[in-house]
mmCIF file of the C-alpha atoms, coordinates in Angstrom:
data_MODEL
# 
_entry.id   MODEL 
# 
loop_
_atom_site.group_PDB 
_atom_site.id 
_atom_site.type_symbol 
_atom_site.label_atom_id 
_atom_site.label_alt_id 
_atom_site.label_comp_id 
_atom_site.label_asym_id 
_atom_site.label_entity_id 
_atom_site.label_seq_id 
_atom_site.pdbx_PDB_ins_code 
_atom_site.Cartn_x 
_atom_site.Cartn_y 
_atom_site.Cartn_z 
_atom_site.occupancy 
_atom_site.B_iso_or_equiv 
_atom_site.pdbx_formal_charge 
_atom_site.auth_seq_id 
_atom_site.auth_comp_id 
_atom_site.auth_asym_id 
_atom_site.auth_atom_id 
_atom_site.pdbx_PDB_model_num 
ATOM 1   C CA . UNK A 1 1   ? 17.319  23.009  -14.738 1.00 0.00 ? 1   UNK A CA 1 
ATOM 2   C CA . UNK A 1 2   ? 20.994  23.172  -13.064 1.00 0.00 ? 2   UNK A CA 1 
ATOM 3   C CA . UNK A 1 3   ? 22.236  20.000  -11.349 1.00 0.00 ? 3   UNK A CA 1 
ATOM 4   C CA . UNK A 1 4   ? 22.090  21.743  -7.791  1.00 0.00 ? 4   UNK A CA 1 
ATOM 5   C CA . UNK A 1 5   ? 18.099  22.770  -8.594  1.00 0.00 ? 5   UNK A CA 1 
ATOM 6   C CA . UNK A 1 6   ? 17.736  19.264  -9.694  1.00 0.00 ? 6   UNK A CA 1 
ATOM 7   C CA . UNK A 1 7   ? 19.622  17.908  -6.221  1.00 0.00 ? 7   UNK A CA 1 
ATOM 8   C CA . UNK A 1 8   ? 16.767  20.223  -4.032  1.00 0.00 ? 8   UNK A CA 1 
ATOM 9   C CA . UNK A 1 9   ? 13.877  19.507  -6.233  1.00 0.00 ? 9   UNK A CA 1 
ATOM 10  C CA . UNK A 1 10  ? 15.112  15.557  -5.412  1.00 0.00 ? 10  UNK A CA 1 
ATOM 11  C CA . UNK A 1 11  ? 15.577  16.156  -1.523  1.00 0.00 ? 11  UNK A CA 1 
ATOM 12  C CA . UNK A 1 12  ? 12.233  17.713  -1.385  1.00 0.00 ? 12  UNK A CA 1 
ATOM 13  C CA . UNK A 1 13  ? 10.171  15.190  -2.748  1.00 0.00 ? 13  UNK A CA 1 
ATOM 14  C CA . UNK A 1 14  ? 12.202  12.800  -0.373  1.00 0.00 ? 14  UNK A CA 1 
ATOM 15  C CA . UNK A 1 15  ? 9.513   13.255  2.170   1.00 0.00 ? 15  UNK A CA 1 
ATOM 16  C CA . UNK A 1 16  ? 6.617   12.177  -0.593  1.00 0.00 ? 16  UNK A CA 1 
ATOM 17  C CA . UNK A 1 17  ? 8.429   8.608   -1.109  1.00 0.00 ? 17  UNK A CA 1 
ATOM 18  C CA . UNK A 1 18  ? 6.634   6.195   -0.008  1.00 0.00 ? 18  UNK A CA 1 
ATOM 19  C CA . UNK A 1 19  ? 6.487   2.332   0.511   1.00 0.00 ? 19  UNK A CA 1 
ATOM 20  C CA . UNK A 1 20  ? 3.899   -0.148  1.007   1.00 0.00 ? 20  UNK A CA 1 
ATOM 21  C CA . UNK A 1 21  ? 3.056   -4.014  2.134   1.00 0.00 ? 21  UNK A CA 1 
ATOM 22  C CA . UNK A 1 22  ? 0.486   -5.780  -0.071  1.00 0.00 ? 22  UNK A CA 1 
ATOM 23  C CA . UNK A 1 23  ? -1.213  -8.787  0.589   1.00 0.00 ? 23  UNK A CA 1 
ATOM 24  C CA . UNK A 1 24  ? -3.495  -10.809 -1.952  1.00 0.00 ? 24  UNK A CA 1 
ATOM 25  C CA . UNK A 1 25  ? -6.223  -12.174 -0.321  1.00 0.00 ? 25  UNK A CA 1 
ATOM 26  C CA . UNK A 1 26  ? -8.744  -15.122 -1.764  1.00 0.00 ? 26  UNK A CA 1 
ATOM 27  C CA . UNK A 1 27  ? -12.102 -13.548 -1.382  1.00 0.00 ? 27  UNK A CA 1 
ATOM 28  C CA . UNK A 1 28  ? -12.875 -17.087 0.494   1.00 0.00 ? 28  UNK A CA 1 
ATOM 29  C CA . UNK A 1 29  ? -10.909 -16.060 3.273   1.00 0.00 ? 29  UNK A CA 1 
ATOM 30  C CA . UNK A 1 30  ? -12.411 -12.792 3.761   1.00 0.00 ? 30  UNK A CA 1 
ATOM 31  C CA . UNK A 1 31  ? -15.240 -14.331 5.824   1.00 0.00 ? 31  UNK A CA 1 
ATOM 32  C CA . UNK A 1 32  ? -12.736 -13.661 9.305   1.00 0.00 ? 32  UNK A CA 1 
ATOM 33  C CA . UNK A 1 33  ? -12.731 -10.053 9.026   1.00 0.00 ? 33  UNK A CA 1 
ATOM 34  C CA . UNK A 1 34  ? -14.475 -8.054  11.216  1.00 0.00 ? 34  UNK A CA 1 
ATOM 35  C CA . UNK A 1 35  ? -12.598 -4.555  11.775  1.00 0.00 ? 35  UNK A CA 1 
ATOM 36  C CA . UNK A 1 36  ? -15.228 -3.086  14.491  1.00 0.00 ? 36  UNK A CA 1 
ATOM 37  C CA . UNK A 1 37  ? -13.302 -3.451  17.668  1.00 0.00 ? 37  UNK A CA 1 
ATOM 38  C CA . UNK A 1 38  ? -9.417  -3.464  18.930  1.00 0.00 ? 38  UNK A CA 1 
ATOM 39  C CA . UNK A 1 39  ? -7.494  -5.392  18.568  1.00 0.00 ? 39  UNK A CA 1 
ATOM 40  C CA . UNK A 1 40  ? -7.322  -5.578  14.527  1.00 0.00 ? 40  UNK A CA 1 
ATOM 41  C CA . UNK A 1 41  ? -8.444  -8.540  12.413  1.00 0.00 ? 41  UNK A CA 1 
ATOM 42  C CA . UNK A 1 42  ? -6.272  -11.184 10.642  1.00 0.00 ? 42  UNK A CA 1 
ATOM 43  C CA . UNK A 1 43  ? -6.816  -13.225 8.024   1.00 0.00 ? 43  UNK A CA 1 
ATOM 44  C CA . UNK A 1 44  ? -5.125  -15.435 5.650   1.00 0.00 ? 44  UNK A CA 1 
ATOM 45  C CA . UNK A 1 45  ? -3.430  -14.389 2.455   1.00 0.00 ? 45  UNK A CA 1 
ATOM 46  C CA . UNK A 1 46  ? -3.211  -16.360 -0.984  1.00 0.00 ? 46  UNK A CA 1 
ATOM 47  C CA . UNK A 1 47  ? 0.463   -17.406 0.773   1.00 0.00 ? 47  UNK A CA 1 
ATOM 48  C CA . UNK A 1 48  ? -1.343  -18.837 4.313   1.00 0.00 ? 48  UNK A CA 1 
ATOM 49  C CA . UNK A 1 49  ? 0.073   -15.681 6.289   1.00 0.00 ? 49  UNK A CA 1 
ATOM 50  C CA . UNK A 1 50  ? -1.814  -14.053 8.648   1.00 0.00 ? 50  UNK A CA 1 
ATOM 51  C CA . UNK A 1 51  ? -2.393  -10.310 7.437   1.00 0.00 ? 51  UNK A CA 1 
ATOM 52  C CA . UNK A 1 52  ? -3.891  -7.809  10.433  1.00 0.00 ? 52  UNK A CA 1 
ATOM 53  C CA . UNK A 1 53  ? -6.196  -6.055  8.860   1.00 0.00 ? 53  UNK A CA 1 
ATOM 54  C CA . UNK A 1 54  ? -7.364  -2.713  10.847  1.00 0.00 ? 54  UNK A CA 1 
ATOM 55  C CA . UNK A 1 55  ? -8.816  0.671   10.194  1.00 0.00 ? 55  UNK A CA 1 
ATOM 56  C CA . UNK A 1 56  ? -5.327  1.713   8.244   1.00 0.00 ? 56  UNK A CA 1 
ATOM 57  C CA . UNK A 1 57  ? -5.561  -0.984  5.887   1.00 0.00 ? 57  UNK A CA 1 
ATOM 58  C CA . UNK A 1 58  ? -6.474  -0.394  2.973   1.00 0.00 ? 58  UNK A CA 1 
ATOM 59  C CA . UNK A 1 59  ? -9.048  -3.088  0.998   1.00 0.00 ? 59  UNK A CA 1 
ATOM 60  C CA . UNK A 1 60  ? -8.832  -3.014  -2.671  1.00 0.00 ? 60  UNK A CA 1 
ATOM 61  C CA . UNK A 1 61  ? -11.730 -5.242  -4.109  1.00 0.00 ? 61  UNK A CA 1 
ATOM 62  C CA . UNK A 1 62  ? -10.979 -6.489  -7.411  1.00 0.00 ? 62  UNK A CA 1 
ATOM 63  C CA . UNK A 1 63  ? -14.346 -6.702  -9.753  1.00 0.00 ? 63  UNK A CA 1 
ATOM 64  C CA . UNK A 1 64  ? -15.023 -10.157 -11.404 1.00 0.00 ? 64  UNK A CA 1 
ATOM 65  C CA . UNK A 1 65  ? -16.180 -8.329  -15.057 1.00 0.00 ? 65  UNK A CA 1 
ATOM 66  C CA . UNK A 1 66  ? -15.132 -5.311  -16.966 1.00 0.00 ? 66  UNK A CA 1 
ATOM 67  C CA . UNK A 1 67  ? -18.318 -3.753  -16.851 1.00 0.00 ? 67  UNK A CA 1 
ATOM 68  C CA . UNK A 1 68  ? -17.879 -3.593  -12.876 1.00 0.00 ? 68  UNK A CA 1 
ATOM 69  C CA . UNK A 1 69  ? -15.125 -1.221  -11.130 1.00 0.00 ? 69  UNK A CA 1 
ATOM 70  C CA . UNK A 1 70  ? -12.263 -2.195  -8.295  1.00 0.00 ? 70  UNK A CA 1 
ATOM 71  C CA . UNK A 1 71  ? -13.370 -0.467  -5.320  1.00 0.00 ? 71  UNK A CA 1 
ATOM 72  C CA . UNK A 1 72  ? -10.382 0.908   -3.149  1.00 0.00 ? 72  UNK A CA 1 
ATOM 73  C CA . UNK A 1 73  ? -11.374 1.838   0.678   1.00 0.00 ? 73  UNK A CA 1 
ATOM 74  C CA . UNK A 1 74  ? -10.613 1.998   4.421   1.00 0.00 ? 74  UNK A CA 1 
ATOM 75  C CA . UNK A 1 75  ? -12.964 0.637   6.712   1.00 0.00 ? 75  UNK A CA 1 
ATOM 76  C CA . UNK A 1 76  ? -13.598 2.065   10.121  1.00 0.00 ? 76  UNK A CA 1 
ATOM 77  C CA . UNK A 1 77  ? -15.732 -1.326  10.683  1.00 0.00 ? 77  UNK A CA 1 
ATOM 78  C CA . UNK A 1 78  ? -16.616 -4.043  8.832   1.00 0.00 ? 78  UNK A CA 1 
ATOM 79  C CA . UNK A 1 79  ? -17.884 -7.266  9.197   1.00 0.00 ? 79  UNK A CA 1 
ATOM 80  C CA . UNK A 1 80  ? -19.043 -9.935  6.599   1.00 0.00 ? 80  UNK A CA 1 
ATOM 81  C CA . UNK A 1 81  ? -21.993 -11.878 6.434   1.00 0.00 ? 81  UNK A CA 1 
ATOM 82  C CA . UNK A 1 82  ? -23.415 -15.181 4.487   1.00 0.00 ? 82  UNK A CA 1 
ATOM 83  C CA . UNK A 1 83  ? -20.817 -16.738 2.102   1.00 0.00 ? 83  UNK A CA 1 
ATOM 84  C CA . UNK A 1 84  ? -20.314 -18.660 -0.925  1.00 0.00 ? 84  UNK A CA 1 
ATOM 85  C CA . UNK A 1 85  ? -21.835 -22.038 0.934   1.00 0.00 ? 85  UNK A CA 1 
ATOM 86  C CA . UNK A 1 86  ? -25.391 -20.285 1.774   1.00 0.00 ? 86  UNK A CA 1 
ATOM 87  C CA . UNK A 1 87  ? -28.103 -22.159 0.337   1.00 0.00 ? 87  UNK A CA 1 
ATOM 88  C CA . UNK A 1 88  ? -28.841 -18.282 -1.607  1.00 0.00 ? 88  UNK A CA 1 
ATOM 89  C CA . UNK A 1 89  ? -25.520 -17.318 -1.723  1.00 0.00 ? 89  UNK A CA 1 
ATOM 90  C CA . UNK A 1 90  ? -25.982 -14.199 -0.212  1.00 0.00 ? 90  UNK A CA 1 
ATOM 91  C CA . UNK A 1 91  ? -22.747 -13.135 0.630   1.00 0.00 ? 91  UNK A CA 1 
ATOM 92  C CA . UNK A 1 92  ? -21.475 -9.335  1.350   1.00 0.00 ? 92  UNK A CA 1 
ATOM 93  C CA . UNK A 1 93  ? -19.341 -7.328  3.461   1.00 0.00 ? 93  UNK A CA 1 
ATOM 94  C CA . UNK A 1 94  ? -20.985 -4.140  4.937   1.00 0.00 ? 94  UNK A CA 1 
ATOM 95  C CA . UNK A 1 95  ? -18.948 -1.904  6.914   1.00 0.00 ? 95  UNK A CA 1 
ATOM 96  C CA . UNK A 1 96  ? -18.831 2.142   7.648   1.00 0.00 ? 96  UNK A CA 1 
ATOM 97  C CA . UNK A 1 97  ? -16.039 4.272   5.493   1.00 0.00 ? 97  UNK A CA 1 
ATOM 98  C CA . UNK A 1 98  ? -13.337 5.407   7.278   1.00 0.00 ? 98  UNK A CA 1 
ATOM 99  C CA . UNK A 1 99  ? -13.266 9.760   6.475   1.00 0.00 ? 99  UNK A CA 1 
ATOM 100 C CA . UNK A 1 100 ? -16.914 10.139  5.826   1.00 0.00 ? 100 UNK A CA 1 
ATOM 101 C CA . UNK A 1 101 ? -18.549 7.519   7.789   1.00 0.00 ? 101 UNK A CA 1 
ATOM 102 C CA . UNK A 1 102 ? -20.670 6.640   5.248   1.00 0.00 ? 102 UNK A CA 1 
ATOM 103 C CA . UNK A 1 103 ? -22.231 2.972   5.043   1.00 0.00 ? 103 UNK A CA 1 
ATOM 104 C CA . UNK A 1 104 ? -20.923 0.578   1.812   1.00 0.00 ? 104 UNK A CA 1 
ATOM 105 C CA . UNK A 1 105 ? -22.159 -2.860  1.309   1.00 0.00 ? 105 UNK A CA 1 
ATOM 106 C CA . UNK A 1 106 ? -20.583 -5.018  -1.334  1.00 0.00 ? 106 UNK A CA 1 
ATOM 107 C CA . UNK A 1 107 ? -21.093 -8.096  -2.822  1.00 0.00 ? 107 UNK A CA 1 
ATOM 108 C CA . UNK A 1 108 ? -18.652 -10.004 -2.800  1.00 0.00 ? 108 UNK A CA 1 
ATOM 109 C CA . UNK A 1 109 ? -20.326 -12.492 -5.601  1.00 0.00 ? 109 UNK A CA 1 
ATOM 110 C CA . UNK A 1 110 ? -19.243 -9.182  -7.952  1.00 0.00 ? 110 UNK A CA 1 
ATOM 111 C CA . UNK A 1 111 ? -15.193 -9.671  -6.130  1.00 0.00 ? 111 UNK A CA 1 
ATOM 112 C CA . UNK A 1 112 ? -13.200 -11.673 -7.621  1.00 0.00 ? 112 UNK A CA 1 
ATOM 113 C CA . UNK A 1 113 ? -9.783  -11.140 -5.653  1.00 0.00 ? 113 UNK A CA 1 
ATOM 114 C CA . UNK A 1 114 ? -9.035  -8.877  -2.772  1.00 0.00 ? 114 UNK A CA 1 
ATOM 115 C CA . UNK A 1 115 ? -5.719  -6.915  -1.872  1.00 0.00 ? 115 UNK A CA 1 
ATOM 116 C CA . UNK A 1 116 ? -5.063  -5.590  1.358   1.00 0.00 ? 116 UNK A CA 1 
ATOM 117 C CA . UNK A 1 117 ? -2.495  -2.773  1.303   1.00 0.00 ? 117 UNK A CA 1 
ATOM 118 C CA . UNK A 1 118 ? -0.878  -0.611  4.345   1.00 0.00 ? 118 UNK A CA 1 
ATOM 119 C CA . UNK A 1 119 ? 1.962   1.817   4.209   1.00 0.00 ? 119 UNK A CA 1 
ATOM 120 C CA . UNK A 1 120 ? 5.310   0.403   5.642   1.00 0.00 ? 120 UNK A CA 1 
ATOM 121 C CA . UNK A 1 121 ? 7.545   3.094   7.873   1.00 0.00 ? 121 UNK A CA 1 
ATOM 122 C CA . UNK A 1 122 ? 9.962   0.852   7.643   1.00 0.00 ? 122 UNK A CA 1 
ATOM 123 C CA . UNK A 1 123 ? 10.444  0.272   4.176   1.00 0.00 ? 123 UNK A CA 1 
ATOM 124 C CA . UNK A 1 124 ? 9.943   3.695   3.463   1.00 0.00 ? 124 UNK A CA 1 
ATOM 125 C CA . UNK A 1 125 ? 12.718  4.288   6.096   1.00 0.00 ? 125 UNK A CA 1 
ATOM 126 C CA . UNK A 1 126 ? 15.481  2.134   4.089   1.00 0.00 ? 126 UNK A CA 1 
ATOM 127 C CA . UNK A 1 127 ? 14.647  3.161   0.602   1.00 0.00 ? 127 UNK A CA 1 
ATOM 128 C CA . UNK A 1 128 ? 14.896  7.136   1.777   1.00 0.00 ? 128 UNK A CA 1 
ATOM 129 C CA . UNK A 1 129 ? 18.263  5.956   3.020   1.00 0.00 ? 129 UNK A CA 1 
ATOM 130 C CA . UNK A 1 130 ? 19.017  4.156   0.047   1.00 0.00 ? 130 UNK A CA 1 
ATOM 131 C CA . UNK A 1 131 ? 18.165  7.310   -1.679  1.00 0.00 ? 131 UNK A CA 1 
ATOM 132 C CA . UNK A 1 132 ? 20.568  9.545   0.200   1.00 0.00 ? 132 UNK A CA 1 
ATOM 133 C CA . UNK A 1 133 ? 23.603  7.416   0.595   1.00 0.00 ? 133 UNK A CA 1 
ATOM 134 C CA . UNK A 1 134 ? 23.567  7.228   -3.105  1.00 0.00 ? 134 UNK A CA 1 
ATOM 135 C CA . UNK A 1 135 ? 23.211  10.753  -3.898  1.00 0.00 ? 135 UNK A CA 1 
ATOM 136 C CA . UNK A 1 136 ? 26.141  11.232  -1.427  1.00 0.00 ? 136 UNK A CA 1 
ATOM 137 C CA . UNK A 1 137 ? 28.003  8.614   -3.967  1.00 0.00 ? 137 UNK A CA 1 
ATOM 138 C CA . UNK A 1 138 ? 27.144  10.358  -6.728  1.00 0.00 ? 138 UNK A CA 1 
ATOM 139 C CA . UNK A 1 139 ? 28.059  13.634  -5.258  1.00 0.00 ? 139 UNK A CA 1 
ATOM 140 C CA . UNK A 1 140 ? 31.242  12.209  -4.252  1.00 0.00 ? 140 UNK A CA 1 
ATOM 141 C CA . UNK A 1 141 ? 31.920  10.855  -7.137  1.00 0.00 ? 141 UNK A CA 1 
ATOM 142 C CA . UNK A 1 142 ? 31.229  14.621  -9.111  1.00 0.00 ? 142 UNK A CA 1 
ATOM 143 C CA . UNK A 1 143 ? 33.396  16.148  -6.576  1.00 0.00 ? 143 UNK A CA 1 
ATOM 144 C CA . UNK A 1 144 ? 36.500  13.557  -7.318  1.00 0.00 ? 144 UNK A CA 1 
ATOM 145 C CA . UNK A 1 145 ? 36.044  13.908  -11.217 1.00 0.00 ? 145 UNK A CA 1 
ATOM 146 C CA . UNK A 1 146 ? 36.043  17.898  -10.759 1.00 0.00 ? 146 UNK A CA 1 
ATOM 147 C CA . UNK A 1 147 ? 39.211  17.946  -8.349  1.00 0.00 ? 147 UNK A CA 1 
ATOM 148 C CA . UNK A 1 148 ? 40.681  15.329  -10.924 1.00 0.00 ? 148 UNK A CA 1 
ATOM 149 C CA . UNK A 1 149 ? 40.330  17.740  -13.838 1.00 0.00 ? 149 UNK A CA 1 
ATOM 150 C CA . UNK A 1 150 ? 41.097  20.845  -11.915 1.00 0.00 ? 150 UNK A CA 1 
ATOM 151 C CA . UNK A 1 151 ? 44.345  18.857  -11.075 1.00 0.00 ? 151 UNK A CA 1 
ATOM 152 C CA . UNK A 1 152 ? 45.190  17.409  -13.997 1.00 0.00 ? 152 UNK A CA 1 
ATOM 153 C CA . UNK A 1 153 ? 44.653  20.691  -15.751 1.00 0.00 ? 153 UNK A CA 1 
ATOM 154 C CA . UNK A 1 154 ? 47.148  22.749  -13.501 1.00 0.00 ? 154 UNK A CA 1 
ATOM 155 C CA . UNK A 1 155 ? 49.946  20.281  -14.175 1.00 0.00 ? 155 UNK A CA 1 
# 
């Protein structure tokens, strides 16, 4: 592929780049959430900041075994109910999928941690800049090595 296919193929795929905020969340604190109604949820993260949780958040449950798989979803509601501390220790979140509207319930006995992920305009902003003021450097830089040698090469 020549450079200048390579330099279009690049600024294409600009549009595809994209950056997100994560949040670990103790499983523990997960008994706050309830995504069913405006305004959004928060809850605490491992780091004791409040994360707002809402119907573009994405939940990544974490399985406690192998034999179990992470489940990764969006939630148009949610709530939780029972906990660790119930005398049964029932403790699940149930909520409706956000796309199909389908109904989940999870255990979250099975979870043992809990990411909450959402895509971040503005750090997608800055690294798409990033991106383009160095390919300007780098086409810069090209253009000053070829005038250079065409220069050098006429003397």
């Amino acid at each position: 592929m020549r450079p200048l296919q390579r330099l279009l193929v690049a600024a294409a795929a600009l549009p595809a780049v994209g950056c997100y905020a994560t949040w670990d969340i103790g499983p523990s604190n997960i008994n706050t959430l309830h995504v069913d109604k405006p305004p959004a949820a928060k809850v605490l993260d491992s780091k004791g900041r409040a994360v707002t949780v809402d119907r573009d958040t994405e939940l990544i449950f974490h399985a406690v075994g192998p034999v179990a798989q992470d489940l990764d979803v969006k939630f148009e509601s949610l709530a939780v109910y029972g906990g660790p501390w119930t005398a049964n220790h029932e403790w699940w979140v149930s909520g409706v999928l956000r796309g199909d509207g389908r109904g989940i319930r999870i255990d979250m006995n099975q979870v043992e941690s809990l990411t909450a992920k959402r895509f971040s305009p503005g750090k997608t902003a800055w690294l798409v800049v990033g991106l383009v003021v160095g390919a300007c450097a780098v086409a810069a830089t090209a253009v000053g090595v070829i005038v250079g040698v065409a220069l050098s090469s006429a003397e």
